[in-house]
N, C-alpha and C positions, 0 to 999 in steps of 0.2 A: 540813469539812462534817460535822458532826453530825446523822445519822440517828435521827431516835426512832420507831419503831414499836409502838404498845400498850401505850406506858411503859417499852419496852426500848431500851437504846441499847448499841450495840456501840462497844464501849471499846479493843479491840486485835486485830487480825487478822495471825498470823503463815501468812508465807508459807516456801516453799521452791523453790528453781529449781538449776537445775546448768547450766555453761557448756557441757561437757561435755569441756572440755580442760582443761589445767591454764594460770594466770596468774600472771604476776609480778606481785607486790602490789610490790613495791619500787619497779616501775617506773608504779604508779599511787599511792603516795609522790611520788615526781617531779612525776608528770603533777600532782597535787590536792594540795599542801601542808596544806588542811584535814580532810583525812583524820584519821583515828586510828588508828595501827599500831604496836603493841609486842609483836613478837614473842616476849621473853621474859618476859612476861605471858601473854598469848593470840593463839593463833598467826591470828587473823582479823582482818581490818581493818576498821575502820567507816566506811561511807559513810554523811554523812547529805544528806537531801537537805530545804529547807526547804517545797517545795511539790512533792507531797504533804510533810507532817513526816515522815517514817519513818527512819528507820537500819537502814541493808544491812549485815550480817558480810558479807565476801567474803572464801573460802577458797583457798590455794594450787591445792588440785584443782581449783575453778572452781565450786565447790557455793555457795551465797549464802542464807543465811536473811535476812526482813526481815520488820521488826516497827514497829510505831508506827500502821499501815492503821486506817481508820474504816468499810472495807467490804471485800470480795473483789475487786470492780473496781480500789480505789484501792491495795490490794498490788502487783494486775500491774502497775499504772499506772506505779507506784514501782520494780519490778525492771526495767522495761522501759525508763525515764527514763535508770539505773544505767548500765543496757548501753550506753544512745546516749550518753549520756556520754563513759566508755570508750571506745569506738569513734571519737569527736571528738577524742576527744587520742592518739588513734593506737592504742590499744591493738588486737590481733589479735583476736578473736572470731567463731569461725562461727557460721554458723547461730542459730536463737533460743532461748534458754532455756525449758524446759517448767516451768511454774510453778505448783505446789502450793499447796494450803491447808494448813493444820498445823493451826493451834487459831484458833477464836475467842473471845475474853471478850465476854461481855456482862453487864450490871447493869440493876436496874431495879425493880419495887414490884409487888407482887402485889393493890394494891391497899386490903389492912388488915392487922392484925395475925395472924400465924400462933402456936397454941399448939403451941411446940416438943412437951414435954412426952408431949401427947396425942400427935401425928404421928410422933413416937419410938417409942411403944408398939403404934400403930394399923400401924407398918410394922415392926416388932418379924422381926428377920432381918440379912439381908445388904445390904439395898439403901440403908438409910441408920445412921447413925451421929451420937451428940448427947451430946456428955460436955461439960455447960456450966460443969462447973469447968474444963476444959482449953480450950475453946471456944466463944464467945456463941453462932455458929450450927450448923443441922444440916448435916450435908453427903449428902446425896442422891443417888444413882446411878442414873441412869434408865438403861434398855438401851436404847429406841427412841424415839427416837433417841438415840443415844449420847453422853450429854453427864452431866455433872457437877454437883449445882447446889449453892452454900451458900444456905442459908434463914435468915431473921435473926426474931426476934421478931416486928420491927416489923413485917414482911412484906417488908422488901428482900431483894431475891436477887442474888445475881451465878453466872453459867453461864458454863462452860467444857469444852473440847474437842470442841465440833463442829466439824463439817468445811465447814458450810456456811450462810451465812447467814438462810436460809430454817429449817435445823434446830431453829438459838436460838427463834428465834418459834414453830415447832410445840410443842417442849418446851416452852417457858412455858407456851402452853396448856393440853396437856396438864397442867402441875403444877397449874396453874390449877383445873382438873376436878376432879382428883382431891382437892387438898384443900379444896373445896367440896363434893365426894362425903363427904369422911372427916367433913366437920363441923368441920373444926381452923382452920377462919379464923375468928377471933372478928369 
């Protein structure tokens, strides 16, 4: 399920939950042959699951990152699936995992073209950064909301590290304003 909202579309939404006890990965090796577990590679196993798409780490301690989500609903959805899982082919687990946002990616078009150049100089400081021999785009720092944005010439951007998916879409706005304020969108 692919969500576009105002030309944004959210690309990856990483979660986080904890079991809150520790789990034998070995013995969900057993239970799930399709698993991915090599512990003298990295000590976390991969659960994927094909509906939602996502792939769960799951750690000895019981802590679970999972990534692949196209919304915040469809991460719980995905650690939540994980557990009943688990718990289907016997595994012990109390209680229900509290389950976090981490980051979200989103991508998407500003609409037209951005002059890096000018928007480099017009924000001339700490908040953004545009070395276009090392890098085609800028990278932006917005503080509020707290997110990250690379700007591309053409006016694609992609946003990252909000917490929330309502965020991604306020900041666009917001970047939106302002460099329609600055004059830098040709």
């Amino acid at each position: 399920m692919k969500v576009e909202k105002k030309g944004i579309r959210i690309q990856n939404v990483v979660a986080s939950a904890s079991l809150k006890h520790r789990i034998d990965l070995d013995a969900i090796v057993t239970a799930f042959p399709r698993v991915k577990y090599r512990p003298k590679v990295f000590p976390g196993l991969a659960f994927r699951l094909k509906r939602p798409k996502t792939c769960t780490l799951i750690f000895s301690s019981g802590g679970m990152v999972c990534t692949g989500a196209k919304s915040e609903r469809e991460a719980r959805r995905a650690i939540m699936k994980v557990v009943k899982e688990l718990k289907a082919a016997g595994m012990i687990i109390t209680g229900k995992p509290e389950v976090h946002i981490v980051n979200i990616v989103a991508s998407g078009s500003l609409g037209g073209p951005v002059d890096l150049e000018e928007l480099a100089s017009e924000l001339a400081g700490g908040s953004i950064m545009y070395e276009p021999e090392q890098f085609p785009a800028a990278i932006y720092r917005m503080e509020s909301p707290r997110v990250v944005f690379l700007i591309f010439a053409t006016g694609k951007i992609v946003c990252v590290g909000a917490k929330k998916e309502e965020d991604v879409y306020e900041a666009v706005e917001i970047l939106r304003r302002r460099l329609e304020e600055m004059k830098v969108m040709v």
